[in-house]
C-alpha positions in Angstrom: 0.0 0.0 0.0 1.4 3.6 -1.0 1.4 6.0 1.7 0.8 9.4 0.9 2.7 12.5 2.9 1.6 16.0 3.1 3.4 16.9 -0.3 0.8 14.3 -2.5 -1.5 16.1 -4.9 -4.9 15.5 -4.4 -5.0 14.2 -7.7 -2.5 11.4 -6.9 -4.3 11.0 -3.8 -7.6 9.9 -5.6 -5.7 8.2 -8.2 -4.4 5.5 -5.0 -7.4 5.2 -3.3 -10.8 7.4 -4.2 -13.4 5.5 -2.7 -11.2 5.6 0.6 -10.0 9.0 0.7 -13.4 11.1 -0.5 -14.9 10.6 2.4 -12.1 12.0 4.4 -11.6 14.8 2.2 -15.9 15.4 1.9 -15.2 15.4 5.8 -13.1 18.6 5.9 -15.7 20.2 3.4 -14.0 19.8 0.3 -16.8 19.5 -1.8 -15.0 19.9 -5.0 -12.9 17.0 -5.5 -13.8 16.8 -9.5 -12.4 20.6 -9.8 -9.4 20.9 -11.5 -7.8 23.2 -9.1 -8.2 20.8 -6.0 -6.7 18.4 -8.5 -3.0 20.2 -8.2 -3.5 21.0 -4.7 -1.5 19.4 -1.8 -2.8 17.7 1.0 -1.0 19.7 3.3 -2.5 23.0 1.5 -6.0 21.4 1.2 -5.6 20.8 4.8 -4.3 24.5 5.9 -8.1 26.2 3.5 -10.0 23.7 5.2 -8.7 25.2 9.1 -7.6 21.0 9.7 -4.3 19.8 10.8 -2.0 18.5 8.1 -0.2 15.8 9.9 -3.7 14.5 11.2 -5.1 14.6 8.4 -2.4 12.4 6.6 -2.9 9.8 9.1 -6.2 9.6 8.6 -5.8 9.4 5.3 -3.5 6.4 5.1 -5.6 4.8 8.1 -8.6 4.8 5.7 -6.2 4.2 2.9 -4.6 0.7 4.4 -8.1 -0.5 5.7 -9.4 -0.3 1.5 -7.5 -2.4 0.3 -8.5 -5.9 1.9 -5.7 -6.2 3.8 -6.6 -5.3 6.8 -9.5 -3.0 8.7 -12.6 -5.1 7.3 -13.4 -6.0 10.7 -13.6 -2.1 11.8 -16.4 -1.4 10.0 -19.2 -1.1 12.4 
């Protein structure tokens, strides 16, 4: 499983896991995940417009991330 880091592009970030990370990012109130502009934006700048911690944020992120692919995290759902 990639992990992503403040630096990854939103883009990139959708391209490893959408179905994992849109709810995370819908969370925050980015709403506009199919704009082109939020497509070249970094986590870590997605995270300071939306008032949200970076570093939290990325852990979320690959928390949600590792639990979508199979591996692990199936159980959690509840």
């Amino acid at each position: 499983m990639e992990k992503v880091t403040k630096d990854t592009m939103i883009g990139e970030l959708l391209d490893i896991g959408a179905e994992a990370a849109a709810p995370v990012l819908l969370g925050i109130g980015m709403h506009c995940l199919g704009c082109p502009a939020s497509q070249m934006e970094t986590i870590e700048e997605a995270a300071m417009v939306h008032g949200v911690d970076a570093d939290e944020l990325v852990r979320l992120l690959n928390e949600k991330l590792a639990g979508s692919d199979g591996s692990e995290g199936e159980e959690k759902k509840s």
